[in-house]
MIDRENBA-548349 format. One record per atom (N, C-alpha, C): residue in one letter; x, y, z. Coordinates in steps of 0.05 Angstrom, whole numbers, plus 5000, padded with zeros to 4 digits. Example, Ala and Ser with C-alpha at 12.3 -4.5 7.8 and 13.67 -1.06 7.14 Angstrom:
2
a526448865156 a524649105156 a526449345156 s525749555142 s527349795143 s525850015157 
END
This chain:
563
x728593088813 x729592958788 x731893118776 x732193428779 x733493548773 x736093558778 x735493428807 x737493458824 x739793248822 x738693078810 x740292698806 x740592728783 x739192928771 x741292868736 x743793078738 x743293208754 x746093428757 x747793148776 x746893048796 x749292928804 x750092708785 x748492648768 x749292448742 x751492538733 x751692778731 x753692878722 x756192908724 x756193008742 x757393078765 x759292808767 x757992528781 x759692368782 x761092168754 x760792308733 x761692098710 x763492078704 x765191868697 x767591818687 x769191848714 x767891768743 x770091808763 x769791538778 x771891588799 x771291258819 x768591148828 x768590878818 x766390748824 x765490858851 x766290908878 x765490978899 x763391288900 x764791448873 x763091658874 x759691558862 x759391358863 x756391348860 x754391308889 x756391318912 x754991438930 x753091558938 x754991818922 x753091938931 x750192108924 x750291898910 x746491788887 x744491788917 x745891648939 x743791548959 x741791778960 x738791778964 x737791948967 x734791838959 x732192078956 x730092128945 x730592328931 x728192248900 x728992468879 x725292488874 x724092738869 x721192668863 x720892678830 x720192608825 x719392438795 x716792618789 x715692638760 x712492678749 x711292468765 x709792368780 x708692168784 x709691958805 x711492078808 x713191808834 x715591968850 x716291838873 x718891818880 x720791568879 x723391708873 x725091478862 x726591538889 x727791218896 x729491248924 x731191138911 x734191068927 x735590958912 x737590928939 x736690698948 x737490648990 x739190518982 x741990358974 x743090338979 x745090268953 x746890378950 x748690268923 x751390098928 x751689988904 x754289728903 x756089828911 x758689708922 x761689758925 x761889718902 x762389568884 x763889488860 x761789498838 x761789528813 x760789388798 x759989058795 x761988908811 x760988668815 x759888538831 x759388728858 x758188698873 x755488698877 x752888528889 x750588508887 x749288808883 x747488818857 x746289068850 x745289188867 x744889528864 x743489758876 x742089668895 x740289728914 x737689718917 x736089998917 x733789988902 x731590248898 x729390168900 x727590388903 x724690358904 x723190558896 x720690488893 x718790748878 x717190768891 x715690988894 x713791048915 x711391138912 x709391148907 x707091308907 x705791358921 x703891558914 x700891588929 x698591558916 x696491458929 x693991398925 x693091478901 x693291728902 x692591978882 x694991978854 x697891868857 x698991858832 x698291558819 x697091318829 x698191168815 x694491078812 x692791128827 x690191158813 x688390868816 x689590668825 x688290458832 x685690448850 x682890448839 x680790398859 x681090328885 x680590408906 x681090378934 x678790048942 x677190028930 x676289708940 x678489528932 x680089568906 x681989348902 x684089328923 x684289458948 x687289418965 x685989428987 x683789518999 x681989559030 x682389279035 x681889089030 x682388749039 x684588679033 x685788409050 x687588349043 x688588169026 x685288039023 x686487829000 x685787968967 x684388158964 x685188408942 x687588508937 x687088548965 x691288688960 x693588548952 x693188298953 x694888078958 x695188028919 x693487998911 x692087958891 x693388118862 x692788378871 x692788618869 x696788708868 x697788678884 x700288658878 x701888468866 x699988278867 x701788038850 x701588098813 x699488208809 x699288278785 x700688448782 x700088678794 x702288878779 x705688818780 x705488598802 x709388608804 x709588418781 x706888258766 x707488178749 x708888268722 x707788558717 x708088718695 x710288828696 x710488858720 x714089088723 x715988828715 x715588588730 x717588378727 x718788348695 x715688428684 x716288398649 x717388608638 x716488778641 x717289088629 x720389118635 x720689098663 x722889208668 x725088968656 x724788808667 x727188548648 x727288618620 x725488868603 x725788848571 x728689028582 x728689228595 x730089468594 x732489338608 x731989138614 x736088968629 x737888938607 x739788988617 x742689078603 x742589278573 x740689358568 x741289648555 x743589778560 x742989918576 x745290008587 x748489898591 x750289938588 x752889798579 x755989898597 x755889698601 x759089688624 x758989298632 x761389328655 x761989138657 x761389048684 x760988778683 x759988688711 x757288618710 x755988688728 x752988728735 x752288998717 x753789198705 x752889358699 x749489308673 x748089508676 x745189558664 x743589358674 x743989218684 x741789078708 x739089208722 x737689038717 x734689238720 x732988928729 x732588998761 x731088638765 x729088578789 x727488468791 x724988568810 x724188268810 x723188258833 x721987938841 x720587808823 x720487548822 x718587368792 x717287158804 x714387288808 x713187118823 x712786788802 x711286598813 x711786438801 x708586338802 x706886098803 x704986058800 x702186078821 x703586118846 x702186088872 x701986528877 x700486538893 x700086818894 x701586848930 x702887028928 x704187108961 x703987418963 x703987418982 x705487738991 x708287738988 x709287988978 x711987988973 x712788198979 x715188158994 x716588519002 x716988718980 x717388608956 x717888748921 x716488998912 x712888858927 x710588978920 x708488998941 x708489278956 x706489298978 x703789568973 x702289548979 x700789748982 x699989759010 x699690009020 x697590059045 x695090119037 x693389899056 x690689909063 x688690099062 x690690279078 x689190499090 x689590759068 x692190809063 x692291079042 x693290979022 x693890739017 x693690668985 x697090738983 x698790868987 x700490808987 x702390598973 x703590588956 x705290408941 x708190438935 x709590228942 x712890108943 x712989958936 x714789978910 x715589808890 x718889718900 x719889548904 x723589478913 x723689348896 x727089448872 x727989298854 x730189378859 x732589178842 x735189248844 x736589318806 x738489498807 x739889668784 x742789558796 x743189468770 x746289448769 x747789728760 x749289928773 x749890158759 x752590128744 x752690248722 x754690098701 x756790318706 x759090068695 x761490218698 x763790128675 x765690178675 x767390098657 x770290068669 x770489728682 x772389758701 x771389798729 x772990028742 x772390128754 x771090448763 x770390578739 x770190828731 x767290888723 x765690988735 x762791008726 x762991168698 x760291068687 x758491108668 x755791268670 x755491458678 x754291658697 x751891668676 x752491678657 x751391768626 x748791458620 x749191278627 x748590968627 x746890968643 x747791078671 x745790988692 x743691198686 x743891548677 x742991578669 x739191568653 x740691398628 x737891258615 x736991048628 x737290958651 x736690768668 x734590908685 x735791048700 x733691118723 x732191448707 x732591498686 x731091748679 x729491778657 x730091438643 x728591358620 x727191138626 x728490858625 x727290658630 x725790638659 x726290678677 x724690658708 x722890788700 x721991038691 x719291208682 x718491118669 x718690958648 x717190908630 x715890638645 x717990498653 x716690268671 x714090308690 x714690448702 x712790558720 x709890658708 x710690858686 x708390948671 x706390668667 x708090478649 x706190248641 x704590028662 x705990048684 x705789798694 x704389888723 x705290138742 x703790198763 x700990448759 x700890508734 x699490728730 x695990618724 x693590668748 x691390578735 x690690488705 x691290768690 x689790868673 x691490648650 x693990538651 x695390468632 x694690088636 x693490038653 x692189788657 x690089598651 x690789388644 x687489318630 x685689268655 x683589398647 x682089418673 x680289128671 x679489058653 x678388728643 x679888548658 x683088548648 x683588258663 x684688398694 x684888638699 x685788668729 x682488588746 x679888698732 x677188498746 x678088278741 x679188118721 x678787818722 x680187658749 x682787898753 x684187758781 x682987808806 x682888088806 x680888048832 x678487968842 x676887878816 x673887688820 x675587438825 x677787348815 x678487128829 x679987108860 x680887358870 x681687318886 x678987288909 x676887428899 x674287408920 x673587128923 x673687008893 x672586728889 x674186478907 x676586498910 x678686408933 x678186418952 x678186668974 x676986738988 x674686598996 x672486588983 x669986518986 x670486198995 x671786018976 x671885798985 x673585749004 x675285879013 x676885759041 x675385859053 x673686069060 x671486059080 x669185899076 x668885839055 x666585519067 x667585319069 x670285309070 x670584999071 x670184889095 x670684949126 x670684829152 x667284879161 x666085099140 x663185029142 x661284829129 x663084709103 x661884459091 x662684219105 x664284289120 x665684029144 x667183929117 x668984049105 x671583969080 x674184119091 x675583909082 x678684009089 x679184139060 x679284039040 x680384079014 x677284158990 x678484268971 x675684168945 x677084228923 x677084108906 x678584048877 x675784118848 x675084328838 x674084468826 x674384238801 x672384128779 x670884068759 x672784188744 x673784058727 x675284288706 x677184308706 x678884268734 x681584358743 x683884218717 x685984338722 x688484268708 x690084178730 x691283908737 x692783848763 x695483788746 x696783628728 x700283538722 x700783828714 x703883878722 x704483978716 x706883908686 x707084198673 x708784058647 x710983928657 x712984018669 x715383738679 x715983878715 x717783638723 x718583698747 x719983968757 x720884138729 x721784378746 x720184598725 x717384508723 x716684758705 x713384698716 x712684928739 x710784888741 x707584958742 x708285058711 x706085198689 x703584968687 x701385008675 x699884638673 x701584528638 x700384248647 x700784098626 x698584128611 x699984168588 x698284248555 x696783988552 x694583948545 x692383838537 x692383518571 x693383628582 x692983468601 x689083368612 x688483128618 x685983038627 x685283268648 x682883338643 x681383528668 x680583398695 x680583468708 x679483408736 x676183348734 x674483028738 x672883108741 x671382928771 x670183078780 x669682918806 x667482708800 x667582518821 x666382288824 x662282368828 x660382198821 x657882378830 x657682348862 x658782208874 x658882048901 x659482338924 x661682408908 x662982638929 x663882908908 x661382938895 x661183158887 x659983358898 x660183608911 x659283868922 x658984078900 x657484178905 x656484478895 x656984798920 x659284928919 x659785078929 x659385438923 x657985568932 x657585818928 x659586028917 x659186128897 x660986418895 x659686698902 x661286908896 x660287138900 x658487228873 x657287438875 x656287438864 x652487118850 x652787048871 x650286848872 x650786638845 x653786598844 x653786378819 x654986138844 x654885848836 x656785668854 x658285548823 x660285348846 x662185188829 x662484938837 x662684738826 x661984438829 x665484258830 x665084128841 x667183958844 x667483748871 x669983618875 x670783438892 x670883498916 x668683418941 x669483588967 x670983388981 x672783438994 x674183239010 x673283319036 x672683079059 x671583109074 x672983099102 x671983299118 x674183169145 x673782819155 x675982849168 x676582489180 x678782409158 x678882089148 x681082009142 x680281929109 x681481979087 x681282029059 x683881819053 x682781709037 x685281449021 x684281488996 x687581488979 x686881688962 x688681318938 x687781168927 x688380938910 x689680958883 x690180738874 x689680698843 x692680628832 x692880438806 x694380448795 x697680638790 x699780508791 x702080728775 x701380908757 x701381088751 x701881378731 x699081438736 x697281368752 x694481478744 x693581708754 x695381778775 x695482098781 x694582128821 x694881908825 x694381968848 x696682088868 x698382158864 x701482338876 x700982548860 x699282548837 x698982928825 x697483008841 x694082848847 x692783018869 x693483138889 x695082888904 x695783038925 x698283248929 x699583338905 x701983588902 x699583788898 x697083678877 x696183988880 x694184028909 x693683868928 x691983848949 x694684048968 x697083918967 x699284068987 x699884358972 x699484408948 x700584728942 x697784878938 x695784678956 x691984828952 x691785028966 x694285018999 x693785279018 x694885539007 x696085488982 x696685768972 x694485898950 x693686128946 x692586158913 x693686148889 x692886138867 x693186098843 x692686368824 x694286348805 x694486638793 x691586498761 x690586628744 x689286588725 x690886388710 x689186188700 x690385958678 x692585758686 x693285788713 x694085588721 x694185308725 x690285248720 x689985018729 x688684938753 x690285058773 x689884998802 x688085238813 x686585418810 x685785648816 x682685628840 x681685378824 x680485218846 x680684998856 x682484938864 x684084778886 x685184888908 x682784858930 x683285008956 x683284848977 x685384768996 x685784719016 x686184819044 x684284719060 x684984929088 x687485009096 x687685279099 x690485319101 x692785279123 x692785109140 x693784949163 x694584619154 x694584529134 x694184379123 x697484259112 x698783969125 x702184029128 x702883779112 x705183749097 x704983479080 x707783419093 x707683129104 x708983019120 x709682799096 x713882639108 x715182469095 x716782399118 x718182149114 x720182069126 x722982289122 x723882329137 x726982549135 x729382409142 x730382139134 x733682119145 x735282259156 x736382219177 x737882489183 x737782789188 x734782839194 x734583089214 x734783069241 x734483259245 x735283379274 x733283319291 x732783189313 x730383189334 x731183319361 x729283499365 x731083689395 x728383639418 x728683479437 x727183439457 x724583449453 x723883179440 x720083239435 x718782929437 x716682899453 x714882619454 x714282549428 x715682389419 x713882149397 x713981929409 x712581879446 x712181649447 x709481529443 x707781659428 x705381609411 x705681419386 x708181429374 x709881249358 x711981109361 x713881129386 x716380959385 x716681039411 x716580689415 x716280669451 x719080469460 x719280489483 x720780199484 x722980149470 x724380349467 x726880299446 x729480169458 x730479879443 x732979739457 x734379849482 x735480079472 x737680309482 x736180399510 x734880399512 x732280469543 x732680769535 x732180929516 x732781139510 x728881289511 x728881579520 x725981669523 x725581849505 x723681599488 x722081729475 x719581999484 x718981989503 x717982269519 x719482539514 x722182539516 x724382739509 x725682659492 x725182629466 x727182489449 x729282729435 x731282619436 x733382809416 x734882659402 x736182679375 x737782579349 x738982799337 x740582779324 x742482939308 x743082729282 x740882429282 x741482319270 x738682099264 x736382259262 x734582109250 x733181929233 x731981769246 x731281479226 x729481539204 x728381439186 x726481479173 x723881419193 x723081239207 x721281219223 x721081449246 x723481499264 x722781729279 x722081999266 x724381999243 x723382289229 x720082299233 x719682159213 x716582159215 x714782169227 x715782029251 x714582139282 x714682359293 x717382479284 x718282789300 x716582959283 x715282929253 x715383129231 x711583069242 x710982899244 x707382849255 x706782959280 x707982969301 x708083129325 x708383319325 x710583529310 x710683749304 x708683899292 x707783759261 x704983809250 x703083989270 x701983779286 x700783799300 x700684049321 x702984009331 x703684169355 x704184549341 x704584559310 x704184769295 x702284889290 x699284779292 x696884859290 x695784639266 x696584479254 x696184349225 x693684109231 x691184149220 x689384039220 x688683839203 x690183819188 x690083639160 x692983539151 x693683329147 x695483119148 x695383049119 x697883179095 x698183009069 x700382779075 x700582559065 x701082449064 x702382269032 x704782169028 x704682009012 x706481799017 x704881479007 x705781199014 x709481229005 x708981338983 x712081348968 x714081448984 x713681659003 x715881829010 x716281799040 x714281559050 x714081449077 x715781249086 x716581289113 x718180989126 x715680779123 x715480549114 x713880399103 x713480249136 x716480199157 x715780109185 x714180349198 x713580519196 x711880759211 x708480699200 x709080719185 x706280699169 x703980489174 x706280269175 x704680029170 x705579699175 x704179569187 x705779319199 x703079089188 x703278859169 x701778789165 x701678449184 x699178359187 x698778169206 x700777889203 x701477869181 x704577609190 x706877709199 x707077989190 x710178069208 x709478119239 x706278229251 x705278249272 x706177979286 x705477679267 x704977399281 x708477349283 x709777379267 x712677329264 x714277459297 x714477739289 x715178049310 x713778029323 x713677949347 x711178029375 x711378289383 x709178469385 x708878769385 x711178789410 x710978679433 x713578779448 x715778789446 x716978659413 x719478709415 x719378919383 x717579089383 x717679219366 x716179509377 x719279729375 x718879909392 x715980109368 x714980099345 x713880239328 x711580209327 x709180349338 x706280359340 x705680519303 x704980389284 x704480459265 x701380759261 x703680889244 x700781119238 x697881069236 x697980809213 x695880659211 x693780609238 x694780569258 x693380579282 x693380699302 x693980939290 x693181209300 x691081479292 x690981419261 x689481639245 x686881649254 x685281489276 x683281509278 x682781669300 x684881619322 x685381729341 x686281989331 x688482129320 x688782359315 x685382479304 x684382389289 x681982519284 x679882559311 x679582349325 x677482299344 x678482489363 x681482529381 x681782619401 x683782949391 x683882999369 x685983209359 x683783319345 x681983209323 x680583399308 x683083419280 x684583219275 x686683239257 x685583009237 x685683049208 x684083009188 x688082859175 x687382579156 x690082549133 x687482439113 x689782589090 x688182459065 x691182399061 x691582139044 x692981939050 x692681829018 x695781769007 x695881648982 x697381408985 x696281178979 x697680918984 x697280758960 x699480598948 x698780378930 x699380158926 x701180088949 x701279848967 x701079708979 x698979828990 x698279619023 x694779679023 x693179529018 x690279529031 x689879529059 x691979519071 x690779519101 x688779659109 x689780009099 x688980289101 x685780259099 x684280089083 x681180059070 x679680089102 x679879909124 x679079899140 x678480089167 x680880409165 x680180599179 x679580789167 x679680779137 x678781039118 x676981169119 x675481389124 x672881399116 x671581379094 x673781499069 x672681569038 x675281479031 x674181259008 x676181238992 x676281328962 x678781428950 x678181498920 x680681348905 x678981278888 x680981038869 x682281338841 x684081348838 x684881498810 x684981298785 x683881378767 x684181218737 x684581438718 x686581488709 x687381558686 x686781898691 x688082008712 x687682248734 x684582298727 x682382148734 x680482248752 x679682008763 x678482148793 x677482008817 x675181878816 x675281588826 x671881458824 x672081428858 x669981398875 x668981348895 x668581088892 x670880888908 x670580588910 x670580528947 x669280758959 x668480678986 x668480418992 x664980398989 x663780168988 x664279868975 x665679878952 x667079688946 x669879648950 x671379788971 x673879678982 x672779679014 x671179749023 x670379639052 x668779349049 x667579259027 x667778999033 x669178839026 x671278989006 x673278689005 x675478649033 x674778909046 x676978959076 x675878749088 x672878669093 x671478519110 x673378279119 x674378159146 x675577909150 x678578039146 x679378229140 x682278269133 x683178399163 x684778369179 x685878459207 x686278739214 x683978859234 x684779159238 x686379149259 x688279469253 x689679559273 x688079489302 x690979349318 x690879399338 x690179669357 x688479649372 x687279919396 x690179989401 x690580199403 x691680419410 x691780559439 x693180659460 x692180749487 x692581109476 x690681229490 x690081459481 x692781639471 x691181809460 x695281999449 x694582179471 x697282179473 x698782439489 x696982729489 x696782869506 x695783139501 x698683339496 x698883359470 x701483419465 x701483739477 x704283769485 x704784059493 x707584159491 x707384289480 x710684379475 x711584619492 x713584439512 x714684679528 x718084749531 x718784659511 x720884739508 x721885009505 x724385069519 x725085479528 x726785429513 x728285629495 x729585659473 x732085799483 x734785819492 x736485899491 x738286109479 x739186369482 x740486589457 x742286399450 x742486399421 x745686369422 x747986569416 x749186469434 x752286769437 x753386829407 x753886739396 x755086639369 x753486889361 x752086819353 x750087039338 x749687219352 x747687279370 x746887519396 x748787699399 x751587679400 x754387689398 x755287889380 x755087699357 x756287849324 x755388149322 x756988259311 x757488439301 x754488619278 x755588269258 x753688359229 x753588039225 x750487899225 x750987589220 x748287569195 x751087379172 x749587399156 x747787139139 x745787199130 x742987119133 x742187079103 x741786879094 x740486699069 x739486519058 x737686519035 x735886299038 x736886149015 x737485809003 x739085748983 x736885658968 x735485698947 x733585558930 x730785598950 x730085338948 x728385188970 x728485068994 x731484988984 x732984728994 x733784769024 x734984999026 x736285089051 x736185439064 x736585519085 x737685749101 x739685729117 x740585889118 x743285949141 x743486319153 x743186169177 x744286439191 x747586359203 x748586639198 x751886569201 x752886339194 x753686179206 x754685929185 x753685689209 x750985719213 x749085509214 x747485489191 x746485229172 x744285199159 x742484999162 x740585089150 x738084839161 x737384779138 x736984539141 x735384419111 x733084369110 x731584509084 x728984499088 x727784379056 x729584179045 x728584179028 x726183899022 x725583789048 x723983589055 x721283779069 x721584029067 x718984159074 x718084269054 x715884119042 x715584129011 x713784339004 x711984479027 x710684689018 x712184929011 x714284979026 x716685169017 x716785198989 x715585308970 x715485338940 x716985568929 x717585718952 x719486008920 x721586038944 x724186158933 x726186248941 x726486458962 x723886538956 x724286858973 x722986808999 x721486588996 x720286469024 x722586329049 x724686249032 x727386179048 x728486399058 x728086649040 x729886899050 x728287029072 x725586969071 x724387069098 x724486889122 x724886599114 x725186419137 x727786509146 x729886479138 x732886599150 x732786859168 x731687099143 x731087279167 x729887289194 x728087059196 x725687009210 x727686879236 x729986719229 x730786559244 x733486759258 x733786949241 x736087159260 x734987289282 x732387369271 x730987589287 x729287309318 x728987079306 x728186859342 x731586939347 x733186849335 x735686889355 x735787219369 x736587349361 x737187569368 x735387779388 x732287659381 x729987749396 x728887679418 x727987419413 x726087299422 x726587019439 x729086909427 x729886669445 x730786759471 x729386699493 x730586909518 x731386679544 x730086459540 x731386309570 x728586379582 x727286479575 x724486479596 x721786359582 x721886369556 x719586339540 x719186019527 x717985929520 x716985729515 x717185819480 x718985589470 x719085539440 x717485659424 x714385559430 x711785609412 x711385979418 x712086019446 x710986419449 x712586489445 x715386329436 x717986579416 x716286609390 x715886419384 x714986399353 x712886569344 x711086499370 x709086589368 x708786969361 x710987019385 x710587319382 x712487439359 x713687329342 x715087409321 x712887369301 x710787169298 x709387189276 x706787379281 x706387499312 x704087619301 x704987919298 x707887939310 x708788149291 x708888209265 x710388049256 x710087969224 x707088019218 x705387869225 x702487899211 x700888279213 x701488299234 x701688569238 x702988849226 x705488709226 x707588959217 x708588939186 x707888759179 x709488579148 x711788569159 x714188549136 x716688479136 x718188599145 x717088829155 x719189139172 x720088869199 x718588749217 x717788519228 x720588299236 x721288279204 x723288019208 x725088169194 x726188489181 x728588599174 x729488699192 x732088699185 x732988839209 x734589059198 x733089379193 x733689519180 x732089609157 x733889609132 x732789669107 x730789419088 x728189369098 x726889109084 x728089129050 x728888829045 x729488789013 x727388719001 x728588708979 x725388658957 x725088368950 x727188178965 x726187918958 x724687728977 x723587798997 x721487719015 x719187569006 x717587359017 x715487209005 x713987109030 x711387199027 x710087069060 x710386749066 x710886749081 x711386329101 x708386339118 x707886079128 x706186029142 x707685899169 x706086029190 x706285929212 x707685609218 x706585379201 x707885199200 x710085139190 x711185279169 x714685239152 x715885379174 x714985589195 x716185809207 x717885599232 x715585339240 x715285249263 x717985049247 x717284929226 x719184589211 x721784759200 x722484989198 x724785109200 x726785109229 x725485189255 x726185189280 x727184949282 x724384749285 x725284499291 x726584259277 x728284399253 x730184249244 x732884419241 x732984679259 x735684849272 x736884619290 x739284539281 x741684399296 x742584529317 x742784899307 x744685049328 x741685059353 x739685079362 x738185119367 x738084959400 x738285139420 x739585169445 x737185079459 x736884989487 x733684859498 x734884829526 x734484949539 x734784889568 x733784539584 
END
């Protein structure tokens, strides 16, 4: 510490470049301060630093981090506090540019792992990554600025926010009894034979489309008596609510009554929930993929002739490829893939569907003779995906009754809560025309070999970003991902991009099969964390992905090479 306030010194009032040579480790009362890499300019993207501890300085009980979904838990809170603390202490400090910048990841309602905030398992170990804008004036440091930055405000941050003793130990139990309580129910769910379960009580609207805190005095969740469960917690208490069941779930009801809320919070159920959210018990198996029609993606050599056969063009659907997808094939390419990802459970909504994929009702059947209509509808397939896949859709429709007749469970929404109108929409189905038999599906297999590409493999330095939600790009390829709706925070894009430098540069070899490139990059990743998909110095804006966004990233890469 001694040592960095003398070079504070040392470099003040001189060329921006002399903050160089800051690079280093300094040991702190209670921490190490790193400070890996600093700006060219003042205007250039802030510092990056990190804090460091040990087991023994920062005092956290060793049961709260030994697991991973503690740990998980467990860092989300605290990067909660620094996120606050330290944004009090942004721009104090005074210059121009980015100067007094003080900024650390902001998690948002769903709980992730984040590169920002890690502990080890084993020795407790803790790394905090934030970025400092170091201030200048012009071009001439402010030595004196950065200073009260890293020798005032970082310590004090630290003191409050990573230090046991300075923590409420009440609500830090309150998060990690919930992270057990999470836990607990994604492990009973495939033992209750449930894909999903929506907790008594829950809070599902959110306040508006880009704010997604709950809605204030919003109707509670209450389940139907029909398909209500009673599910175990720790500690020998249970919790009551909506079990959704494997097989096929039609999910009804009126405009505004909330049946498109259920199922946003059924699709953001495979993540956890932080306290007061709302959604905290709303757990969905986590394989679980919410599928739409996509205009215009990319299809790179894959069978959807399970859905689109026989096309005018004599074109093979067995190997299909587009650079220019329909709403109907999308949907075909985006349900095969599902699948072929590991995804056991199928969301669905009527609204955001090719309505010819979905569904063909018996006068356009009598009109269109099925042979001159290349589209075997989903509708007459969901049963088959369940029977011969073991693949479950809960399914929101408010248009078409056809659906009543292969459903297993149906739930009507009124005024967002669910009634159980099984039994009284299977007999009004009675006499109404079921799907046509189906010839068995495909035993899907993905063997597609993935190609380097030179472009990149090549480069020098290729650079790598994630835009919002919406999109990634490596070098000046991007993929759009803003139709892969589980994709929820920004930083999950910045690990998909990285994710997609390191298949290029690694793992796409000309010998391997698509799925064991992928494959062996994620169980690195699961293994290694994010050291995994950086290449070099891990940043602090990282967010864990699942195996499936990892896979609907790839396979909507344009640049993306296939023997």
């Amino acid at each position: 510490m001694k040592r960095l306030e003398q070079l504070l010194y040392d470099t003040d009032h001189k060329s921006y470049p002399a903050y160089k040579s800051l690079a280093g480790s300094y040991q702190f009362p209670g921490f190490t301060l790193s400070i890996d890499h600093v700006q060219g300019d003042p205007f250039a993207a802030p510092s990056a630093l990190s804090v460091h501890m040990s087991a023994a300085q920062h005092g956290i009980p060793k049961e709260y981090y030994e697991s991973s979904h503690r740990r998980i838990m467990l860092s989300d809170y605290l990067l909660r506090g620094v996120y606050r603390i330290l944004g009090s202490y942004s721009h104090r400090a005074k210059g121009s540019g980015k100067s007094g910048t003080l900024s650390v990841s902001c998690p948002h309602q769903e709980v992730l792992e984040r590169s920002a905030l890690g502990i080890d398992p084993v020795s407790g170990a803790l790394i905090l990554r934030f970025s400092a804008g170091f201030p200048a004036a012009g071009r001439t440091t402010l030595s004196m600025e950065l200073k009260k930055m890293l020798m005032e405000y970082v310590p004090a941050c630290v003191k409050q926010t990573l230090v046991y003793s300075s923590l409420s130990a009440a609500e830090l139990t309150k998060w990690i009894g919930l992270a057990d309580d999470q836990k607990a129910l994604r492990d009973r769910l495939s033992e209750a034979g449930l894909v999903a379960f929506v907790a008594d009580g829950s809070v599902l609207p959110r306040a508006s489309g880009v704010d997604d805190r709950p809605l204030k005095d919003a109707v509670r969740f209450e389940s139907p008596a029909e398909g209500r469960v009673s599910l175990p917690l720790p500690g020998g208490r249970s919790i009551s609510g909506l079990g959704i069941k494997k097989g096929i779930t039609l999910i009804v009801g009126g405009g505004y009554h909330g049946k498109s809320t259920l199922l946003k919070a059924l699709e953001r159920g495979v993540y956890d929930h932080i306290p007061g959210d709302g959604r905290e018990y709303v757990i969905t198996e986590d394989t679980a993929m919410k599928l739409r029609s996509e205009d215009g993606r990319s299809v790179k050599q894959l069978d959807i002739s399970a859905f689109i056969q026989n096309l005018p063009n004599g074109r093979d659907t067995k190997c299909f490829s587009t650079e220019d997808a329909s709403g109907s094939t999308s949907q075909a390419a985006n349900t095969v893939e599902a699948v072929l990802s590991g995804s056991r459970t199928l969301l669905i909504d009527e609204d955001t569907s090719a309505t010819n994929f979905m569904v063909r009702d018996a006068l356009m059947q009598s009109v269109i003779h099925p042979e001159q209509e290349p589209i075997i509808p989903f509708i007459g397939r969901m049963r088959q995906l369940f029977a011969e896949h073991e693949v479950s859709t809960i399914l929101v429709a408010g248009s078409s009754g056809a659906f009543f007749s292969v459903a297993d469970h149906i739930l009507q929404m009124k005024v967002y809560r669910p009634l159980d109108i099984t039994e009284t929409a299977k007999k009004a189905a009675v006499g109404e025309t079921a799907p046509a038999e189906c010839a068995a599906l495909p035993l899907w297999k993905d063997t597609r070999i993935p190609l380097p590409n030179r472009e990149i493999t090549e480069a020098k330095k290729v650079k790598v970003r994630g835009s919002g939600t919406d999109s990634v790009s490596v070098g000046h390829e991007s993929v759009e991902l803003r139709f892969v709706e589980q994709v929820v925070d920004n930083e999950q894009t910045n690990l998909l991009a990285s994710m997609l430098r390191m298949l290029e540069e690694r793992y796409f070899n000309g010998r391997d099969s698509l799925p064991c490139c992928v494959d062996a990059l994620y169980k690195a990743f699961l293994k290694n964390g994010f050291s995994a998909a950086a290449a070099g110095r891990i940043p602090g804006n990282l967010a864990f992905v699942r195996r499936q966004e990892l896979m609907a990233m790839v396979n909507r890469y344009r640049a993306l090479r296939l023997k």
